[in-house]
FIVOBA-34926 format. One line per field, with one value per residue (C-alpha): residue in one letter; z, x, y. Coordinates in nm, 2 decimals, padded with zeros to 4 digits. Each point is the difference from the previous one (the first is absolute). Last residue first. Example, Ala and Ser with C-alpha at 12.3 -4.5 7.8 and 13.67 -1.06 7.14 Angstrom:
<nodes>
residu	(S/A)
up	(00.71/00.07)
east	(01.37/-00.14)
north	(-00.11/-00.34)
</nodes>
This chain:
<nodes>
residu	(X/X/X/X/X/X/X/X/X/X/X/X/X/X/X/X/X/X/X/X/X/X/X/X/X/X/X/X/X/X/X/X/X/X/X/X/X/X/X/X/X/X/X/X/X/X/X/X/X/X/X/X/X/X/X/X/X/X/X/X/X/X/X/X/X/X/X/X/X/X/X/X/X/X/X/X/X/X/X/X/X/X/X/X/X/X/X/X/X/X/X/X/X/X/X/X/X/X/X/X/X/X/X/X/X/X/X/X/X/X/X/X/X/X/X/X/X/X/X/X/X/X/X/X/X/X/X/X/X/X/X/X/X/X/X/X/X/X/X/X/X/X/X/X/X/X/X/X/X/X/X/X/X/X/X/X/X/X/X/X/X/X/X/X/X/X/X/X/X/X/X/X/X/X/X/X/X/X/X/X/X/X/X/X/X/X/X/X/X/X/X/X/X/X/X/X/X/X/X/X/X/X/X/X/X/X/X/X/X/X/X/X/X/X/X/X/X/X/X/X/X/X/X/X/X/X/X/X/X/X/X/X/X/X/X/X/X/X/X/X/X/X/X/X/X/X/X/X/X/X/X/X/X/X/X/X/X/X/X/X/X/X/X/X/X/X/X/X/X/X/X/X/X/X/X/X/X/X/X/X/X/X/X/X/X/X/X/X/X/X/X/X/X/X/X/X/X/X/X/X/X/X/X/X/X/X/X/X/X/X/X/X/X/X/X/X/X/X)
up	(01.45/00.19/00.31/00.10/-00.13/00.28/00.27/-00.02/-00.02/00.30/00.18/-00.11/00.20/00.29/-00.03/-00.04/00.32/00.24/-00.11/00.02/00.35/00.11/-00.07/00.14/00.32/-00.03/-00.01/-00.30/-00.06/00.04/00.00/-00.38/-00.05/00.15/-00.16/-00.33/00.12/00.06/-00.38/00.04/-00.37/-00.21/00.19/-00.01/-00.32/-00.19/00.28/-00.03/-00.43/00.04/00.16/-00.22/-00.30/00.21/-00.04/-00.30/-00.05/-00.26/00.25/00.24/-00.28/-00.09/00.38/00.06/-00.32/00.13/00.35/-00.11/-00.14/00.24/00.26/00.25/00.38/00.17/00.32/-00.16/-00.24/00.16/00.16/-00.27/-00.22/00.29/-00.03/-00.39/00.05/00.25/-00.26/-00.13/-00.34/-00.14/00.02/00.24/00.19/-00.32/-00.28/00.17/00.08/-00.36/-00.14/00.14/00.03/-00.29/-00.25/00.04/00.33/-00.03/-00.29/00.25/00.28/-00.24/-00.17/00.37/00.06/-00.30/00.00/00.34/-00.09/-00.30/00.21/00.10/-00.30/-00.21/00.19/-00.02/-00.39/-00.10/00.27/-00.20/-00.36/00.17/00.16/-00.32/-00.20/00.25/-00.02/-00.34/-00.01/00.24/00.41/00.23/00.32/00.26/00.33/00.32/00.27/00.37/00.17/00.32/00.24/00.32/-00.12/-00.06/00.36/00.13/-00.14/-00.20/00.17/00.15/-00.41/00.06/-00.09/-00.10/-00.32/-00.10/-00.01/-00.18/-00.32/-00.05/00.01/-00.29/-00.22/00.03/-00.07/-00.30/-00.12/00.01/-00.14/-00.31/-00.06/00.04/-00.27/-00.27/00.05/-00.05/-00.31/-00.15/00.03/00.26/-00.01/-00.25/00.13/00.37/-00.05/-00.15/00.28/00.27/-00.15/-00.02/00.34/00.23/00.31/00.16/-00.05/00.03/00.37/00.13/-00.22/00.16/00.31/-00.03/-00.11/00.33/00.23/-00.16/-00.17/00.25/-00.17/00.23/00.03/-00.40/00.06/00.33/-00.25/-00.30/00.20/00.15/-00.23/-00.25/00.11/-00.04/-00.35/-00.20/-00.32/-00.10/-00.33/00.25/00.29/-00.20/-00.07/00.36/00.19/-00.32/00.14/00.39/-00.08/-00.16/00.28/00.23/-00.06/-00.31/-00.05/00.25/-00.25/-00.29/00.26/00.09/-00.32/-00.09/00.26/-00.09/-00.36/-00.26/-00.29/-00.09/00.07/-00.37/-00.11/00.24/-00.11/-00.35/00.09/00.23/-00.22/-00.25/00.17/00.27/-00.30/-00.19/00.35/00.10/-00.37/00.06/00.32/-00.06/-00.33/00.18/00.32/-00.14/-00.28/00.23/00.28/-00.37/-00.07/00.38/-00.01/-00.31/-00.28/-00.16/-00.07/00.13/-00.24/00.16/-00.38/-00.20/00.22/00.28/-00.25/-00.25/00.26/00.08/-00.32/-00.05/00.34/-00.12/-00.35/00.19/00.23/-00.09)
east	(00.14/-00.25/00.18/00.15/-00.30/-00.20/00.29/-00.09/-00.40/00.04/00.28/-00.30/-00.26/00.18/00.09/-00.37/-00.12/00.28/-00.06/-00.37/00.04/00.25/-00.24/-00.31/00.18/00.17/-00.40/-00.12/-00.12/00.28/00.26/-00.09/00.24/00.28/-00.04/00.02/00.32/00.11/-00.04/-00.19/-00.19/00.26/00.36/-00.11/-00.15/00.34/00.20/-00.23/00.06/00.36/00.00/-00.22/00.19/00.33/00.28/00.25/00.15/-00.32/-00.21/00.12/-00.01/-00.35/-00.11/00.20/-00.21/-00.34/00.11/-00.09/-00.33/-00.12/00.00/00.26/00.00/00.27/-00.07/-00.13/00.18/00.35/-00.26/-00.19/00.38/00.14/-00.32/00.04/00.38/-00.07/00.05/00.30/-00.01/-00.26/00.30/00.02/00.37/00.19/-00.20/00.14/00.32/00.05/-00.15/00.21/-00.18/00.16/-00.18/-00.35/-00.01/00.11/-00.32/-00.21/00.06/-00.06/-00.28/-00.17/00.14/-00.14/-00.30/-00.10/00.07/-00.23/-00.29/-00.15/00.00/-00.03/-00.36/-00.15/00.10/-00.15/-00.26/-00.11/00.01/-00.22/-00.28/-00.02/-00.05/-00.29/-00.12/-00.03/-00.19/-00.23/00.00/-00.23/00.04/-00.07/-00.18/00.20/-00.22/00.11/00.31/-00.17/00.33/-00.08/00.17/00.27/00.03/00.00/00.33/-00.01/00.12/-00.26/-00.10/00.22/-00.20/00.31/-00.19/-00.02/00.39/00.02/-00.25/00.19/00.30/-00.13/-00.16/00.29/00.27/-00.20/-00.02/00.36/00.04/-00.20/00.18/00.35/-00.10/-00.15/00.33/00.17/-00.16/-00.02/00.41/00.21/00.16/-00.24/-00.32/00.10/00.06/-00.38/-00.12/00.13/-00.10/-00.40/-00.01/00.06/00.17/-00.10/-00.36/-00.01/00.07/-00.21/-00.32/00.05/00.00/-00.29/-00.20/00.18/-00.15/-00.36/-00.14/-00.25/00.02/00.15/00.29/00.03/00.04/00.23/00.23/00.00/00.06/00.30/00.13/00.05/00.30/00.14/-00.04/-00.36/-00.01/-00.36/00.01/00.21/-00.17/-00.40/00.16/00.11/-00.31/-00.24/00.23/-00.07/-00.38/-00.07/00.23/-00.27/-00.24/-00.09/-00.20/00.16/00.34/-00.18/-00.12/00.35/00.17/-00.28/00.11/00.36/-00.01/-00.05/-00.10/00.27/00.23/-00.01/00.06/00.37/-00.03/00.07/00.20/00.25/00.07/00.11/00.21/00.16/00.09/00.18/00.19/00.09/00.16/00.20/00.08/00.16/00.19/00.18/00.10/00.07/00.19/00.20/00.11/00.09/00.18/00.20/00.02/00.18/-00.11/-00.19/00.32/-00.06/00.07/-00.30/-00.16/00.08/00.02/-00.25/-00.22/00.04/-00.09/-00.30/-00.15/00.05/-00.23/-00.24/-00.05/-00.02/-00.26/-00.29)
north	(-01.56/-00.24/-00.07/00.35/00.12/-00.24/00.08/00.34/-00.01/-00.22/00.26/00.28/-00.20/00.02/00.26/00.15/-00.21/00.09/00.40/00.01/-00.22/00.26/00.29/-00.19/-00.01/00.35/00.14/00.14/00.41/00.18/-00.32/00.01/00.30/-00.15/-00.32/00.18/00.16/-00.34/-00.11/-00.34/00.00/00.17/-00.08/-00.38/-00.03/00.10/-00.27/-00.28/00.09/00.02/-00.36/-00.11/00.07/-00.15/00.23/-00.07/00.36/00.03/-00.05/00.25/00.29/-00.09/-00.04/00.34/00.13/-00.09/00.16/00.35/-00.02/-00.25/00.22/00.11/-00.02/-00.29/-00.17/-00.28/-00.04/-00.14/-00.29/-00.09/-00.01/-00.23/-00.24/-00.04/-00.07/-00.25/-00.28/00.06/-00.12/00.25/00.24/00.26/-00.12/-00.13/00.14/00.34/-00.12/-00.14/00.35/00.24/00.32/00.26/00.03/-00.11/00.06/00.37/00.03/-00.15/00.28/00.24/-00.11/-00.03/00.33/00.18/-00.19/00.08/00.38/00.00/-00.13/00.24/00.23/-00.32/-00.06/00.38/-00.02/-00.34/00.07/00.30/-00.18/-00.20/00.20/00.26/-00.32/-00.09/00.35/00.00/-00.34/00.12/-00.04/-00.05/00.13/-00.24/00.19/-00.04/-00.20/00.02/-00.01/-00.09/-00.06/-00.23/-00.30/00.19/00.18/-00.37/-00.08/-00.36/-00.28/-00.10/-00.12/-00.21/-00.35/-00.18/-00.20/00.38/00.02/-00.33/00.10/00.34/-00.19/-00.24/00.22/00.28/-00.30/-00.07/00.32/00.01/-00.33/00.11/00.33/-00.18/-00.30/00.30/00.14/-00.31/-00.04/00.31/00.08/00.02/00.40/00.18/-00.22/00.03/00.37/00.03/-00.26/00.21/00.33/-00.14/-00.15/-00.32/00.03/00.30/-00.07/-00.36/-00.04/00.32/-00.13/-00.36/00.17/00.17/-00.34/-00.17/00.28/-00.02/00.30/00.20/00.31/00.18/-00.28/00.10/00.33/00.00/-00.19/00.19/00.30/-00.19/-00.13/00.28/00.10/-00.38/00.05/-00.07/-00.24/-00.04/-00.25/-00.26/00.12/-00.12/-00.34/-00.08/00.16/-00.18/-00.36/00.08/00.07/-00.29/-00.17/00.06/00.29/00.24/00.29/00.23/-00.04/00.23/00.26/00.00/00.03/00.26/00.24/-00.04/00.10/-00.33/00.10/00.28/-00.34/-00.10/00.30/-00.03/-00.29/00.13/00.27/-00.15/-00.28/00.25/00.28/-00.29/-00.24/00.36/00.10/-00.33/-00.08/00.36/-00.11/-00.33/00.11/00.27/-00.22/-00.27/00.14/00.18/-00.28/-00.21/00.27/00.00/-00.39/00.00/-00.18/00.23/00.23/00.34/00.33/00.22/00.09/-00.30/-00.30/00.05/00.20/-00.27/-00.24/00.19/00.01/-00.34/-00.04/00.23/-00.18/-00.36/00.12/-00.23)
</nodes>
C-alpha cells in the first residue's frame, strides 16, 4: 500500500541527508519519516469515515441504546458500541456517572470502559499501515472480546457497593439528540480528523520516535532473547511494564512495530500496546472519583489478565 512512500523515503535518506540504508542511523531516519507520514495519511482517512460513522452514535444515545439490552446481550452491544465510541480516560468519568444514572448494569459499563480505549478508528488505521488487514481485523476482535468477557466477570462480582454513593445519587437527566444532516455529519468528521491529530500529533511523535531508535540501534539477539515468544513470561513482564505507563494506542503502535521487528514476541508487544491504553494509571486516578480501590484492583486484575491470554494467544497464532 505504501511502497511509493517508502521509496520515496529512501531516496530522501540517500539523496538529500547522505546516509547509507544500511546504517543504523538511516535506517533510524527512514523509520521515523516514513512511519509518520503513513500515520498521518491512515489517521486523516479512517478518522473521517468513522468518525461519520460515529455522528450516530453521541453519548446520550449510546446509553439509551445499552438500557435495551441485559445479560451478555448487553455486555457484547457495550463492547461493539466502545469500539465505534472511543472516549479517553477524561471522559470516564462523565461517561461513567451517565450510564450508572441510567441504571446500566456494572459489567455492561465496564465492558464499554474495556473496549473503548482499546479498540478505535486511529488504532485500526496504524494497525492496517503497520500489520496489515488481517492482523488488524485479529486485534480489533480480541479486544472486543476481552471487553465482553471482563465486563461479564466484574458483574458476576456483584460490586456494585463499590460505587460512591454521591453517584448513585446524581440525576443527570435527559439531553435531547440533535439530529444531524448529511452536511453536518461531513462537518462532524472532517472536525474530529482535525481536533484528533491535534491531540494526538505529540503521541505520534514520540511513539515514532521511540520506534525509530529501536529499529536502529536496539540489539536485536538480546531483544529476541529476553521478549521473544520463547520466553514464556515475556507476555506477563510486558502487562506489568504497561501498566503504569499513560499513552494511547496512537503512540505505542510504532514501539510494537519497532519491537517486533527486533524479534519480540507479536503477542508480547500486543499485551504490552493494550496494556498502557486500557490500565494507564492516570486513568485509574481519575476512575477512583467515582469507583472504590476494590473494584479498581478487580478492573485492573481482570483486564491483565485477560490481555496476558490475548498475549500468549498472538504469541501462538502468528
Amino acid at each position: 500500500m505504501f511502497d511509493w512512500l517508502d521509496y520515496l523515503m529512501q531516496l530522501l535518506v540517500t539523496n538529500v541527508f547522505g546516509l547509507s540504508m544500511q546504517s543504523r542511523t538511516g535506517a533510524s531516519v527512514h523509520f521515523f519519516f516514513y512511519d509518520t507520514i503513513k500515520i498521518i495519511i491512515l489517521l486523516g482517512v479512517m478518522i473521517f469515515a468513522i468518525s461519520y460513522i460515529r455522528s450516530y452514535f453521541p453519548p446520550e444515545r449510546t446509553k439509551r441504546i445499552l438500557t435495551r439490552f441485559s445479560g451478555i446481550t448487553g455486555n457484547i452491544m457495550a463492547s461493539l458500541l466502545g469500539s465505534v465510541t472511543p472516549f479517553c480516560s477524561c471522559s470516564s468519568v462523565p461517561l461513567f456517572i451517565g450510564f450508572v444514572e441510567a441504571g446500566i448494569p456494572l459489567g455492561v459499563t465496564f465492558s464499554f470502559l474495556i473496549t473503548s480505549p482499546i479498540v478505535n478508528e486511529a488504532a485500526f488505521a496504524i494497525l492496517i499501515g503497520s500489520f496489515g488487514v488481517k492482523i488488524a481485523a485479529i486485534y480489533i476482535v480480541a479486544g472486543t472480546i476481552l471487553g465482553v468477557l471482563g465486563g461479564l466477570v466484574i458483574g458476576k462480582m456483584k460490586m456494585e457497593d463499590q460505587i460512591e454513593e454521591y453517584v448513585k445519587q446524581i440525576k443527570m437527566g435527559e439531553t435531547e439528540i440533535q439530529e444531524l444532516t448529511t452536511q453536518d455529519r461531513i462537518a462532524f468528521a472532517k472536525g474530529q480528523v482535525v481536533d484528533i491529530v491535534k491531540r494526538v500529533w505529540l503521541y505520534i511523535l514520540i511513539g515514532v520516535g521511540i520506534g525509530a531508535f529501536i529499529h536502529g540501534y536496539a540489539p536485536a539477539e538480546l531483544l529476541a532473547k529476553y521478549a521473544g515468544p520463547q520466553n514464556p513470561f515475556a507476555v506477563i513482564v510486558a502487562v506489568i511494564l504497561g501498566v503504569p505507563l499513560y499513552s494511547n494506542a496512537l503512540g505505542t503502535i510504532p514501539i510494537a512495530e519497532a519491537l517486533i521487528n527486533k524479534g519480540v514476541g507479536f503477542g508480547t508487544a500486543m499485551a504490552f500496546m493494550m496494556a498502557t491504553t486500557a490500565l494507564s494509571l492516570p486513568e485509574m486516578i481519575i476512575l477512583r472519583k467515582v469507583i472504590k480501590p476494590r473494584l479498581i484492583a478487580s478492573f485492573v486484575v481482570v483486564t491483565s489478565i485477560g490481555i496476558i491470554i490475548i498475549g500468549y494467544l498472538f504469541n501462538f497464532l502468528v
